[in-house]
C-alpha positions in Angstrom: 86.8 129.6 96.2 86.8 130.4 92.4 87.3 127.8 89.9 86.2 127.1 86.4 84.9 123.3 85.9 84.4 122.2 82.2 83.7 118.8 80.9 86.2 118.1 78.0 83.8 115.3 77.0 81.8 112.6 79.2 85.0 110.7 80.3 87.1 113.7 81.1 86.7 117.3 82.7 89.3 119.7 83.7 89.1 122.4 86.5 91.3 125.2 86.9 91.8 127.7 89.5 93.8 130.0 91.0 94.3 129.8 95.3 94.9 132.7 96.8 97.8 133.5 99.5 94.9 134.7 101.7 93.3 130.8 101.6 96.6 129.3 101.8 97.5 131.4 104.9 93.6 130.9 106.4 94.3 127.3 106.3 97.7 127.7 107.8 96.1 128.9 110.8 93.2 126.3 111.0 95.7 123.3 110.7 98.1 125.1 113.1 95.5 125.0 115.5 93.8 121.9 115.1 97.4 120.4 115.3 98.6 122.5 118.8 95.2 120.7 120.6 97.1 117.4 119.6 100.7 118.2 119.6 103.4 117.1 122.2 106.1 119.4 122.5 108.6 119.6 125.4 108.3 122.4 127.4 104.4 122.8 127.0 101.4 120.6 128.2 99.6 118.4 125.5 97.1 120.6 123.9 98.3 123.8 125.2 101.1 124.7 122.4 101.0 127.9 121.5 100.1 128.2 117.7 102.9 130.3 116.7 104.9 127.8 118.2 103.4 125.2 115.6 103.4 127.1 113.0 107.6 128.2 113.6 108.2 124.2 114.0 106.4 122.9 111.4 106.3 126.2 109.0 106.5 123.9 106.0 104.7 121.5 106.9 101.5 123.3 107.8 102.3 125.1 104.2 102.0 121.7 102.6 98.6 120.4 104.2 97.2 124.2 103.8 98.0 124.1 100.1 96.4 120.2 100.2 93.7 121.1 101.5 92.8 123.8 99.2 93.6 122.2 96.6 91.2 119.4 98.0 88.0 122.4 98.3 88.6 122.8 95.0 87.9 119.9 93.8 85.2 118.9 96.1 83.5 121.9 94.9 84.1 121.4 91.1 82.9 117.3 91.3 79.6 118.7 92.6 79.3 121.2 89.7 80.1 118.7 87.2 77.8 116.2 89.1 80.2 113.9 89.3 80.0 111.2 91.8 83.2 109.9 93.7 82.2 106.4 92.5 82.2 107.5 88.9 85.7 108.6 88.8 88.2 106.1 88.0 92.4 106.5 89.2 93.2 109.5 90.8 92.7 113.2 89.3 96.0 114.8 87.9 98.0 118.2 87.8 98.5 119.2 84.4 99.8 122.6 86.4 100.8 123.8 89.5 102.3 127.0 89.5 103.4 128.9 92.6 103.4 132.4 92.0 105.7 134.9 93.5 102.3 136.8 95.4 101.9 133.1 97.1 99.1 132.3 94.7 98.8 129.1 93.6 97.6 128.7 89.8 96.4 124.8 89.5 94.7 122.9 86.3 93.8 119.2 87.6 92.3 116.6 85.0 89.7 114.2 86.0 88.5 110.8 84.3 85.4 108.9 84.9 83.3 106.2 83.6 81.9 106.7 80.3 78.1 105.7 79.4 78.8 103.0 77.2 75.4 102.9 75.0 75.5 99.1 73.8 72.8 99.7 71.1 71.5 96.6 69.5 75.0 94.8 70.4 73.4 90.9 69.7 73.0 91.9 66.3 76.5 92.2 65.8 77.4 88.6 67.2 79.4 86.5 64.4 77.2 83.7 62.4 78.4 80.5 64.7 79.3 77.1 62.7 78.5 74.4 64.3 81.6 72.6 65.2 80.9 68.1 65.4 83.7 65.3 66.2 84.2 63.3 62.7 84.3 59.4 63.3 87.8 59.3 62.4 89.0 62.1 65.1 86.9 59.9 68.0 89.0 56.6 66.9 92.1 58.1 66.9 91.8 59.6 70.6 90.3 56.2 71.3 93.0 54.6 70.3 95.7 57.6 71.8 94.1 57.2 75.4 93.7 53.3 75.2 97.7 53.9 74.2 98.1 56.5 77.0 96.4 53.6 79.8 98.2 51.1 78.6 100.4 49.1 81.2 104.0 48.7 80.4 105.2 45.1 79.5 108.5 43.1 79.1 109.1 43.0 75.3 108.8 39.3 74.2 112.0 38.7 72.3 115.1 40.1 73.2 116.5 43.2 70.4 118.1 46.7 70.3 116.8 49.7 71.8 114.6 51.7 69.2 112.6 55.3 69.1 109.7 55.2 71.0 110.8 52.7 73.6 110.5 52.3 77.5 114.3 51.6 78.3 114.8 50.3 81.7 118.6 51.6 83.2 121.0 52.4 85.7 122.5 55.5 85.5 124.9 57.7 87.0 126.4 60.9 85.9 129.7 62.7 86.6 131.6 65.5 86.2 135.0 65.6 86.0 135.1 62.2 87.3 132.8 63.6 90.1 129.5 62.2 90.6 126.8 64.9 91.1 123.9 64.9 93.3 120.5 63.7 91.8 122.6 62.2 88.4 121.7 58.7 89.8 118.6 56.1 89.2 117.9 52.2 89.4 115.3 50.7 86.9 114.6 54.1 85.9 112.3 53.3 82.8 113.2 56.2 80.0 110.9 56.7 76.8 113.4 57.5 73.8 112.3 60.6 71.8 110.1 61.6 75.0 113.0 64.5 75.6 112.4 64.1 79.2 116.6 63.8 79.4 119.5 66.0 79.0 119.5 66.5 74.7 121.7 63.9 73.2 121.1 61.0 75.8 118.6 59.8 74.6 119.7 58.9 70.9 122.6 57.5 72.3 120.3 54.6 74.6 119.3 53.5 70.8 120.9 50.5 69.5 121.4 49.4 73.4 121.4 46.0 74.4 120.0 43.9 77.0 122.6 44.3 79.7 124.9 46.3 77.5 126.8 49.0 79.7 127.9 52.3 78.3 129.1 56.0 78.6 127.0 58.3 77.5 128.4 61.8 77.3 126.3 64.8 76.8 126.8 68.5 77.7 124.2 70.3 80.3 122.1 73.4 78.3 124.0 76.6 79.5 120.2 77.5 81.0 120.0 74.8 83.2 118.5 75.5 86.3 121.5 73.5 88.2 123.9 76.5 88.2 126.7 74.2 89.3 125.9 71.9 86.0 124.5 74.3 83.3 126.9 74.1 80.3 129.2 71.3 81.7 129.9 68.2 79.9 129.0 65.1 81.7 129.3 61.3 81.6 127.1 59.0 82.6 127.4 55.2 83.1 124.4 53.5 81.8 122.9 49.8 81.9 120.2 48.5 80.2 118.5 46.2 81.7 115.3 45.4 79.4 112.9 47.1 77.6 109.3 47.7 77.8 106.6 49.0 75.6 103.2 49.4 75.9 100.7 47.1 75.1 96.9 48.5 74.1 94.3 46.9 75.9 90.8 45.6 73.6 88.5 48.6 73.1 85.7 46.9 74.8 82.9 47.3 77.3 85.4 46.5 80.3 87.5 49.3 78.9 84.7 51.8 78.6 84.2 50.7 82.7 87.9 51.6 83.5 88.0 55.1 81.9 84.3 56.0 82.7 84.3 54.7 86.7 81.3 57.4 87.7 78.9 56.1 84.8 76.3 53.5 84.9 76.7 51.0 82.2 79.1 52.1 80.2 79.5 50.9 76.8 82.4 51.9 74.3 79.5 53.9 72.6 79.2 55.6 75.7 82.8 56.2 75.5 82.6 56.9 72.4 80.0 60.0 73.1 82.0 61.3 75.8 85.2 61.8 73.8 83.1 62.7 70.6 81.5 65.9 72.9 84.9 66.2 74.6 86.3 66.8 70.4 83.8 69.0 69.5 84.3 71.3 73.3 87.8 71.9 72.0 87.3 72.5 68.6 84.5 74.7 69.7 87.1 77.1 72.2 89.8 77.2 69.6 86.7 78.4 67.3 85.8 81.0 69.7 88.8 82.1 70.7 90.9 82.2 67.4 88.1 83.6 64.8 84.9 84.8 66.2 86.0 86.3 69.5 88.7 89.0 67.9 85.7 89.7 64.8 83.2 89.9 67.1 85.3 92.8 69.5 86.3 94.4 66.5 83.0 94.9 65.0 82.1 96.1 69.1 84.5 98.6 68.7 84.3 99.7 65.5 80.1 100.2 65.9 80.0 101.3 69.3 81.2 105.0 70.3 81.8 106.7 73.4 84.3 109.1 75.4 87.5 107.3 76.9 89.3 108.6 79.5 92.5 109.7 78.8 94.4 109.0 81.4 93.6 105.1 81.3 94.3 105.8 77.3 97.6 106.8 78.5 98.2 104.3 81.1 97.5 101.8 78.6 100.2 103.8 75.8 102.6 103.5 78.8 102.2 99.7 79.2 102.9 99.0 75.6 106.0 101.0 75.4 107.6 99.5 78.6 107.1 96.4 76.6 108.4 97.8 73.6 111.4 99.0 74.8 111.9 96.0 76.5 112.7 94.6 73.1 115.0 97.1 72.3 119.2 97.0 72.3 121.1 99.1 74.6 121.9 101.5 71.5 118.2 101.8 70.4 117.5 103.0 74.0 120.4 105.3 74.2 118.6 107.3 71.3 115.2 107.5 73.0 116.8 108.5 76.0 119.2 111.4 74.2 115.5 112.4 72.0 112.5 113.1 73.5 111.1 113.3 70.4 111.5 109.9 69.6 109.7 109.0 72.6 106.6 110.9 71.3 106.4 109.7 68.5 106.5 106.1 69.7 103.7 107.0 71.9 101.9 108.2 68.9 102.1 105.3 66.8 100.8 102.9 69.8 98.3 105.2 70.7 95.4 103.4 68.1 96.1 100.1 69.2 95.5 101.3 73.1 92.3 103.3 72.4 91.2 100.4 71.2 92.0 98.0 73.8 90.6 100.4 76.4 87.2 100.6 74.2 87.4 96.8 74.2 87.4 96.9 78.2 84.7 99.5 79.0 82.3 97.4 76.2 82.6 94.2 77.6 82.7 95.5 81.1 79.1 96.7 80.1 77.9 93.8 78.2 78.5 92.1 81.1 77.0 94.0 83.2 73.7 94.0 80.3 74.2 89.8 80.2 74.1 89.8 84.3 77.7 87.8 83.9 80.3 87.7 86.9 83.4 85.9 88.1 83.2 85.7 91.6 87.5 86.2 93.2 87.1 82.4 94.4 87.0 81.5 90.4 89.8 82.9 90.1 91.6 81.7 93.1 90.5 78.2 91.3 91.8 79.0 87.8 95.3 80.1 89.3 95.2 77.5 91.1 94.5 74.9 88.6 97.0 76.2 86.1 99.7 76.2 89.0 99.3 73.2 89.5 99.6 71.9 85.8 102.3 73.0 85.4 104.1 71.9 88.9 104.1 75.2 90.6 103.3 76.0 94.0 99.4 77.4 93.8 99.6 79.6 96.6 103.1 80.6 95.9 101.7 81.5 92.0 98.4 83.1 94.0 100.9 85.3 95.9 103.1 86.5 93.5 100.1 87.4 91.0 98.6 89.6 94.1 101.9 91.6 94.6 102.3 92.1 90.9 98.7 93.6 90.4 97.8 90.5 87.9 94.0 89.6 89.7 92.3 92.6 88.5 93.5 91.7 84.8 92.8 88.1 85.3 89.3 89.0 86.3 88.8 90.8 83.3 90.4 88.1 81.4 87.7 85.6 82.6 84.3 87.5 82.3 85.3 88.4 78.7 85.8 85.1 78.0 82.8 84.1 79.6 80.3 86.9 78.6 81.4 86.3 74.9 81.0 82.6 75.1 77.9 83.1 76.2 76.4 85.3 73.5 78.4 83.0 70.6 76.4 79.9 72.3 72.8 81.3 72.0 74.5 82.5 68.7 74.7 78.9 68.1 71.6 77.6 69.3 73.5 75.8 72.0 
């Protein structure tokens, strides 16, 4: 079959041909047959269907796997020419034509991407100079002090006074609406930081000032996004009782303190302590480091430095992405325009076109630097991660797992992770760490 194969660049290659009735009709015949050996049709034994009979039942059918097929040889045959492995290609190749013409040709051009040869060069040169990043004595007291705070057990003020910010008032509450009471608007010795905004806005402020044993109605109006449907945007009254108040008392920063918040050491001392939360300062200052200055200069300077082919149709895949999210932004009237101007569409896509080059460069590099700095993220680190943040925030894990898996998330995730990790990796020897 003729076809001509040509390499736009090492990332893309586009092969044209033009199919010939003849083929078309050859293939007609072979599927027709190799479909009447399997074929059950009334009136005729399995496997002993005429082929005319096939190919009168299933006339476009048969046209449709001919043409596939065909279409299939061609490419096949133009992958070998290129020398261009199965493995290499990446998404699936597309028409940019396919013409039927009126002799039953069929005139086809099909675009093909594959992975580019991403030549890293002399890429640990172009790591960041890396500061090194140390708790000061100050910070360590002060999260001392914040997690001694934090540990603290709640105690019985000593002297009877009013309610003020920062409190642990102890109360009975119940809400209504419209002289209703509602489900789950009722607690006992429920003990309520003020200014924790853990309540409905508003109730709060009004517990200040609140006396022991003092009862009162506290009226505040439910956020119209509440996730009660049946309650978001109602006013509601709720009959409160305070019944003491608590605060919390910090315990002496001492060696039997050090033993409560460091249970798997041996000895611990509140210098040990100390350490621990001095190296837990400097680990956070260290990612917000990394991740806010030297990660972004470091990928720029990657991309800016390193040069290769990109294939297009990821280019555009990414282009796509960003304008779904564009016009997600957009009012119904903006949208209206784009959808009345094609034009305006275009030259959308033209203006984010920069930005998703670059991203896509961004991927392919550190895909490879990976690969140079032996890095992986195996799929039960991810599992973990999802997991982990699930659960931080009070979401079912599996339920978060499932959704990210139906959404297409993982693969991004992934991605997400060894960057993060083959970068830190390369800004810690960087560092001498």
């Amino acid at each position: 079959m003729e076809f001509n194969a040509n390499r736009v660049d090492e990332a893309n290659a586009v092969i044209t041909s033009t199919i010939s009735k003849e083929t078309i009709e050859k293939n007609i015949d072979k599927v027709a047959q190799q479909a009447a050996r399997t074929m059950d049709i009334q009136g005729f034994r399995k496997g002993k269907v005429p082929v005319r009979v096939v190919k009168q039942r299933y006339a476009d059918k048969l046209t449709e796997d001919a043409e596939g097929e065909a279409v299939r040889g061609v490419l096949v045959d133009a992958l070998a020419e290129l020398k261009i492995a199965n493995e290499d290609l990446i998404g699936e190749p597309t028409f940019g034509k396919y013409d039927k013409k009126e002799d039953g040709s069929i005139e086809v051009e099909i675009k093909v991407a594959c992975k580019p040869n991403v030549d890293l060069g002399d890429y640990k040169s172009l790591v960041p100079a890396v500061e090194k990043k140390e708790a000061d004595a100050k910070e360590v007291e002060a999260r001392l002090e914040e997690i001694a705070k934090q540990s603290a057990p709640l105690e019985k003020i000593k002297r009877k006074r009013m309610v003020k910010e920062g409190d642990f008032a102890v109360i009975d509450f119940e809400g209504f609406v419209d002289g209703v009471a509602f489900e789950g608007g009722k607690a006992e010795k429920y003990p309520l930081q003020i200014g924790s905004g853990a309540f409905i806005p508003g109730f709060e402020d009004q517990i200040i000032g609140m006396k022991y044993e003092e009862e009162k109605d506290v009226v505040v109006t439910f956020p119209e996004s509440y996730q009660q449907k049946d309650l978001a945007g109602k006013e509601a009254t709720f009959k409160v009782t305070l019944h003491e108040i608590q605060e919390k008392v910090a315990p002496e920063l001492d060696d039997e303190f050090a033993k409560r918040m460091l249970p798997g050491e041996e000895n611990p001392t509140v210098e040990t302590l100390k350490e621990k939360i001095a190296e837990q300062i400097t680990g956070e200052a260290k990612a917000i480091y990394y991740r806010d200055e030297l990660k972004p200069a470091f990928l720029d300077k990657l991309v800016e430095t390193i040069n290769f082919a990109l294939p297009a149709s990821v280019v555009d895949q990414e282009v796509n992405y960003s304008l779904n999210n564009k016009v997600r932004t957009m009012t119904e009237e903006e949208i209206k325009e784009l959808q009345e101007d094609a034009s305006k569409v275009e030259a959308i896509r033209d203006e984010l076109k920069a930005d998703a080059e670059k991203s896509v460069k961004a991927t392919f590099i550190v895909d490879a630097l990976a690969k140079a700095e032996s890095i992986d993220v195996t799929d039960q680190e991810v599992t973990q991660v999802i997991y982990f943040e699930a659960m931080q925030t009070g979401q079912n894990p599996q339920e978060v797992l499932n959704q990210y898996q139906q959404a297409g998330y993982l693969p991004a995730i992934k991605m997400s992770m060894i960057e993060e990790k083959v970068i830190t990796k390369l800004l810690d020897e960087k560092a001498g760490n």
